[in-house]
C-alpha positions in Angstrom: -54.1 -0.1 -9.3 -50.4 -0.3 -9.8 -48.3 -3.4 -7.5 -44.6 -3.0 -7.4 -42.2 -6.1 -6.5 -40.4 -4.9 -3.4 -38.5 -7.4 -1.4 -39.2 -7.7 2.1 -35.8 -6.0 3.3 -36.4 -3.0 1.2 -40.0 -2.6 2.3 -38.8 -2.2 5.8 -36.1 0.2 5.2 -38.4 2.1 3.8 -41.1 2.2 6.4 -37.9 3.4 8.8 -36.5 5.5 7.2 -40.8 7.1 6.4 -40.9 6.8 10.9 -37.9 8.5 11.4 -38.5 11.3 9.0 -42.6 11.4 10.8 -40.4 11.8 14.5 -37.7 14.3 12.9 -40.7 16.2 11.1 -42.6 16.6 14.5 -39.6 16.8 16.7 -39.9 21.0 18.2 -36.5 22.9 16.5 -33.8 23.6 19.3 -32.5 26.7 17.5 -36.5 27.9 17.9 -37.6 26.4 21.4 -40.8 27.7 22.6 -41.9 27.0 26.4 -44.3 24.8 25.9 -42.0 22.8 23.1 -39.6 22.9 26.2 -42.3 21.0 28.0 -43.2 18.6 26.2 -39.8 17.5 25.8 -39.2 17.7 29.6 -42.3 15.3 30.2 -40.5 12.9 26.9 -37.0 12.6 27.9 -36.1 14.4 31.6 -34.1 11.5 33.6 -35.6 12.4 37.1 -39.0 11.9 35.5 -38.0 8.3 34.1 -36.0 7.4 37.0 -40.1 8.3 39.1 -41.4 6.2 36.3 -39.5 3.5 36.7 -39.6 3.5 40.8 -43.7 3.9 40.3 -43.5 0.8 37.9 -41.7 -1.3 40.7 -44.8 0.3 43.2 -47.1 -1.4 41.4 -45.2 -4.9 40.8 -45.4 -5.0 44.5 -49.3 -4.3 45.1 -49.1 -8.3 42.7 -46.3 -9.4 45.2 -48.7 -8.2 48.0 -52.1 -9.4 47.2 -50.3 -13.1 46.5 -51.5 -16.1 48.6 -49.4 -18.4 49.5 -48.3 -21.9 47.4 -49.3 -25.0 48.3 -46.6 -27.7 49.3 -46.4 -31.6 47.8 -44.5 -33.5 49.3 -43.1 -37.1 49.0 -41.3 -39.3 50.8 -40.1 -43.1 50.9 -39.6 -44.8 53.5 -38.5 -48.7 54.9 -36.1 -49.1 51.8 -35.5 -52.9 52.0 -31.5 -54.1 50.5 -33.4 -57.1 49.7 -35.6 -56.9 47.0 -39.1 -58.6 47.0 -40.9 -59.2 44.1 -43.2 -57.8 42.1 -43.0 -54.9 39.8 -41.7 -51.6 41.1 -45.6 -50.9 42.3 -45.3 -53.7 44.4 -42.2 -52.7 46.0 -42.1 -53.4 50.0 -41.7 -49.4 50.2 -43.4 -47.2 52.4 -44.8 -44.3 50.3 -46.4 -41.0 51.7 -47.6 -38.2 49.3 -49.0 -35.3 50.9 -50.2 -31.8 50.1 -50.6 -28.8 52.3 -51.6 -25.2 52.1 -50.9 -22.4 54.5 -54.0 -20.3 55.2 -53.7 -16.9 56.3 -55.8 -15.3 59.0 -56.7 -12.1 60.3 -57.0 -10.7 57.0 -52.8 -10.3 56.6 -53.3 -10.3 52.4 -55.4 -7.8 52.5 -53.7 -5.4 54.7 -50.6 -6.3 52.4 -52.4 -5.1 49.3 -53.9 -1.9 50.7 -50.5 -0.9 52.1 -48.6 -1.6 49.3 -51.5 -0.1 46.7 -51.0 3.2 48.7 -47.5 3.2 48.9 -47.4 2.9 44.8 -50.7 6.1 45.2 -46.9 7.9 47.3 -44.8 6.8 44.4 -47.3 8.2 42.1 -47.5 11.6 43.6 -43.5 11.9 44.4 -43.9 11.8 40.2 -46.0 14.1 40.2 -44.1 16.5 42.4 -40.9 15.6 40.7 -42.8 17.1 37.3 -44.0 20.0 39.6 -40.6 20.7 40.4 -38.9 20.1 37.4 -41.4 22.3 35.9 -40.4 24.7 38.0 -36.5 24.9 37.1 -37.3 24.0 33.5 -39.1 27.6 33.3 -36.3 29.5 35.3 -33.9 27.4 33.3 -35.7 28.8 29.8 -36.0 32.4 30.8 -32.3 32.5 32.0 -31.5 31.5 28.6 -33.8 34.4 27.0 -31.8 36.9 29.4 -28.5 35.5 28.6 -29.5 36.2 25.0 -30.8 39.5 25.4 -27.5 40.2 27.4 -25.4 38.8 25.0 -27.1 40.5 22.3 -27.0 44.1 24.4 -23.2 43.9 25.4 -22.5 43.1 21.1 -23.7 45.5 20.1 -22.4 47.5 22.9 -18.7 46.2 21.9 -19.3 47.0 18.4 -20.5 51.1 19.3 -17.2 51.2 21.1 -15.0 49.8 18.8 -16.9 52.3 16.0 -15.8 55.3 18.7 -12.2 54.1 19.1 -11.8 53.9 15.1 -13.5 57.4 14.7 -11.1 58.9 17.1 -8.0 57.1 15.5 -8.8 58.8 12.5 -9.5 62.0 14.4 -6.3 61.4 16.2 -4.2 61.7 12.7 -6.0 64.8 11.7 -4.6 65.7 15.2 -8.4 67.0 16.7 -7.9 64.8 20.1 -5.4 64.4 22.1 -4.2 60.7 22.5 -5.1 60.3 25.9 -8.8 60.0 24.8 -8.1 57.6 22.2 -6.4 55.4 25.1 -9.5 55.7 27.3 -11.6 55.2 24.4 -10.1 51.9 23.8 -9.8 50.7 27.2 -13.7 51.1 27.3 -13.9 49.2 24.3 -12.0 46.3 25.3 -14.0 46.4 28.7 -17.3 45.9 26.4 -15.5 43.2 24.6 -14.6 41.5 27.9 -18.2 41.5 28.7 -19.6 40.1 25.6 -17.2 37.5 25.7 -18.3 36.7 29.5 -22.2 37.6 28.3 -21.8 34.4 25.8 -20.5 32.6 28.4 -23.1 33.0 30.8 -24.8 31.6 27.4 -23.5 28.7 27.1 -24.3 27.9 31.2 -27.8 28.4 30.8 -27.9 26.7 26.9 -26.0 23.5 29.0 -28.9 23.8 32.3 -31.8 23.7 30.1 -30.3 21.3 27.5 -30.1 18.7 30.8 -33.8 19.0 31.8 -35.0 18.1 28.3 -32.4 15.7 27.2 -30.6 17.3 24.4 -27.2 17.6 26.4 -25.2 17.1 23.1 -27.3 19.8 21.1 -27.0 22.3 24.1 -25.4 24.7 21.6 -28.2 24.9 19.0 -30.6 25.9 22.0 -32.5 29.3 21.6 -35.6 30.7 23.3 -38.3 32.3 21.5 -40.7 33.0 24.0 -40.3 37.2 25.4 -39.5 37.0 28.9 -42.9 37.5 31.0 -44.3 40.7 32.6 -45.2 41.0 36.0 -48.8 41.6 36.4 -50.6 44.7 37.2 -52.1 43.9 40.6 -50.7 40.5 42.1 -53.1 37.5 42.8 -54.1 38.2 47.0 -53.5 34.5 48.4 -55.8 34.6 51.7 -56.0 31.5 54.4 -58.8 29.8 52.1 -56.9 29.6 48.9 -53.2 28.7 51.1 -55.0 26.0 52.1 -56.4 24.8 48.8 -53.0 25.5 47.3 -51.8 22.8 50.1 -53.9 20.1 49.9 -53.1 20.3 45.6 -49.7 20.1 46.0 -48.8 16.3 45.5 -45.6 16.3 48.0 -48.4 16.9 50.4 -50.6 14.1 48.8 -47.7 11.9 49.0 -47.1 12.1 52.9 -50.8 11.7 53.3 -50.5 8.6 51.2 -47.6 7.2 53.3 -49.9 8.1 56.6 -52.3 6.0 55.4 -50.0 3.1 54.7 -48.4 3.2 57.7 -51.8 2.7 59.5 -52.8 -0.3 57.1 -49.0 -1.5 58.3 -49.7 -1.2 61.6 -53.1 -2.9 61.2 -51.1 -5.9 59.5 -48.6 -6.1 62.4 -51.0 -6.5 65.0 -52.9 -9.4 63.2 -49.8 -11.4 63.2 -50.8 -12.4 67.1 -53.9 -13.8 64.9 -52.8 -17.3 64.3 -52.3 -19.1 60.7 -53.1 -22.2 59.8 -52.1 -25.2 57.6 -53.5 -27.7 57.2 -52.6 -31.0 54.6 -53.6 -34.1 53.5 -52.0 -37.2 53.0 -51.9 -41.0 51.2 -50.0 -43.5 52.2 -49.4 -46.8 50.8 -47.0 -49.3 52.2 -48.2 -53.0 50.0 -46.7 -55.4 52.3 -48.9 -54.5 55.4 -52.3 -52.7 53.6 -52.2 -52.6 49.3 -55.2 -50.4 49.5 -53.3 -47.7 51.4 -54.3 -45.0 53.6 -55.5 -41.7 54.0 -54.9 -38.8 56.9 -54.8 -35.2 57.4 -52.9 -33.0 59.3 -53.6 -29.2 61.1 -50.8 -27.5 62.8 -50.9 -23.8 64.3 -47.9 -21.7 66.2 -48.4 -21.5 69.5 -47.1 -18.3 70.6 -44.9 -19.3 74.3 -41.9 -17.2 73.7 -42.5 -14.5 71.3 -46.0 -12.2 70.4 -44.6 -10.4 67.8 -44.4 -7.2 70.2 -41.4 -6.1 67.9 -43.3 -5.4 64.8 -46.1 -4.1 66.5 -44.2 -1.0 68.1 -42.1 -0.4 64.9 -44.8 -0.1 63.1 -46.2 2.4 65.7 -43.4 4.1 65.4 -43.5 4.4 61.3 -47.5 5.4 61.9 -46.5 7.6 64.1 -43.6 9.2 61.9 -45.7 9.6 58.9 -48.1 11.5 60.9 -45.2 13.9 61.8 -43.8 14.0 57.9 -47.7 14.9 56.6 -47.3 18.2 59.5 -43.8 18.5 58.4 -44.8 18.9 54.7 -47.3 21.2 55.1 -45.7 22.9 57.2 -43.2 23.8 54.5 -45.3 24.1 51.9 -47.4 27.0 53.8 -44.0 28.4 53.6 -42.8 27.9 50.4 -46.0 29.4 48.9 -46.0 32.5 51.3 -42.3 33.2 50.0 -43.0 32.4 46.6 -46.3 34.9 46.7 -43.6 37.7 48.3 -41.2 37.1 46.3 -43.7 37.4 43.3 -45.1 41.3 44.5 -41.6 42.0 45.2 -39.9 41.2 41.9 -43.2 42.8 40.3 -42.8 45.9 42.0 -38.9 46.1 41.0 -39.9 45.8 37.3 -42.4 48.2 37.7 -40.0 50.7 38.8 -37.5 49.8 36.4 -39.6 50.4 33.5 -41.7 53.4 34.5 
């Protein structure tokens, strides 16, 4: 076994520089992006998923904040500060010293109402992430198809320019031996330069869809070196029947619909922890006090206090927390509600686009 002095600096350049060449080496090419490449980058480096990330992350910091019970209070005072000083050391001091310590306890099971609404408030924020990936999903493959049109278009109307500008220079050279007449070389050319103008807007409509994809993965500065490799899909021979049974199942998957149920059921645990703020708290404390002039030894006490409730019963929170129960009920119908829609378009949509391409190619 061989050992080679390398200094400490060294050792680390060379483990980053061997990392960076591992990422680079397993990084998917751009100029060869398959879908699921496209994926996985979409899931690594898409700003609307790490933007749900981070709110989901700040979810979950507030189910700690919720579950916390509340701090105990010391307090000190001094009291009966004479100018004239009697003697003794500082212990003996002619002051009137109180130390006390008190602790709020909660009733009517407030911290745990707290927790469960704010756990399933982060379980919403979980399954808005999820339906942001759904979604972005969704436009990441229309994205990555556009681009394989725009390259079979741009491809088509090349080589479409380039058959035209091989029939304009066949007639020019017909055109000296004097076989056409120059009328058809002028149409001829015309056409040609139409072709031309569409290749040039062909690589255009390119570069829009290299620029859209390039923004759901990330790679907005490498848009150009963007190519699809996957062949665009086929429509299928008989399309999938969606009856009530499976529309329903399809609902209750989706997480947008999860989501709303999620906030539902946090707005009832809300509700529950507005009501038990008519429950009363209580804090109680204990205290020493020593005052040496009147008793060395000192004294000890306690102390309970509750509100009383004369002027206000919290009636506000309570009915605007019926009203967000009540709400959230309404969004969970609202969402499904659109859903059921959305999925009945996108399963017409689906037979109809399949039936176009059918014709088309038979």
């Amino acid at each position: 076994m061989c050992f080679f002095n390398i200094p400490t600096y060294g050792l680390l350049m060379f483990l980053s520089v061997l990392v960076a060449g591992t990422a680079c080496a397993q990084a998917p090419a751009l100029e060869s992006l398959s879908l699921r490449a496209a994926e996985a980058l979409l899931v690594q480096k898409n700003r609307e998923l790490q933007a749900a990330r981070r709110a989901l992350e700040g979810a979950e910091a507030d189910v700690i904040t919720a579950g916390a019970r509340p701090n105990p209070t010391l307090s000190f005072s001094q009291t009966n500060i004479s100018r004239h000083p009697s003697g003794g050391n500082l212990f003996n001091k002619s002051f009137d010293t109180v130390v006390g310590i008190s602790q709020l306890f909660e009733r009517g099971n407030k911290a745990g109402l707290r927790t469960e609404t704010a756990r399933n408030v982060a379980g919403a924020v979980a399954k808005d992430r999820d339906d942001i990936e759904r979604t972005q999903r969704l436009i990441l493959h229309g994205a990555y198809f556009d681009l394989a049109q725009a390259q079979e278009k741009l491809r088509v109307s090349n080589e479409t320019a380039a058959l035209f500008q091989k029939s304009v220079d066949a007639l020019n050279s017909r055109l000296k031996a004097g076989d056409v007449a120059a009328v058809d070389v002028s149409r001829m050319t015309v056409d040609a330069l139409r072709a031309q103008n569409d290749a040039r807007a062909a690589r255009g409509d390119l570069e829009k869809a290299q620029a859209a994809l390039a923004y759901l993965i990330g790679a907005e500065k490498e848009a150009a070196r963007l190519a699809a490799i996957d062949p665009l899909p086929h429509p299928e021979a008989t399309p999938p029947r969606v009856d009530d049974a499976a529309l329903q199942a399809a609902i209750e998957a989706r997480p947008d619909v999860q989501a709303a149920r999620a906030r539902q059921a946090a707005a009832d645990k809300a509700r529950a922890l507005a009501r038990s703020l008519r429950t009363r708290d209580v804090t109680a404390g204990v205290q020493y006090e020593r005052f040496p002039g009147n008793d060395p030894k000192g004294s000890a006490g306690f102390t309970v206090s509750v509100p009383l409730f004369l002027r206000y019963h919290y009636d506000g929170e309570i009915r605007r927390a019926d009203a967000d129960a009540l709400s959230a009920e309404d969004a969970v119908e609202r969402v499904i509600a659109q859903s059921r829609t959305e999925l009945r378009k996108a399963a017409a949509d689906l037979a109809a686009s399949g039936e176009r391409v059918r014709r088309f190619r038979d």
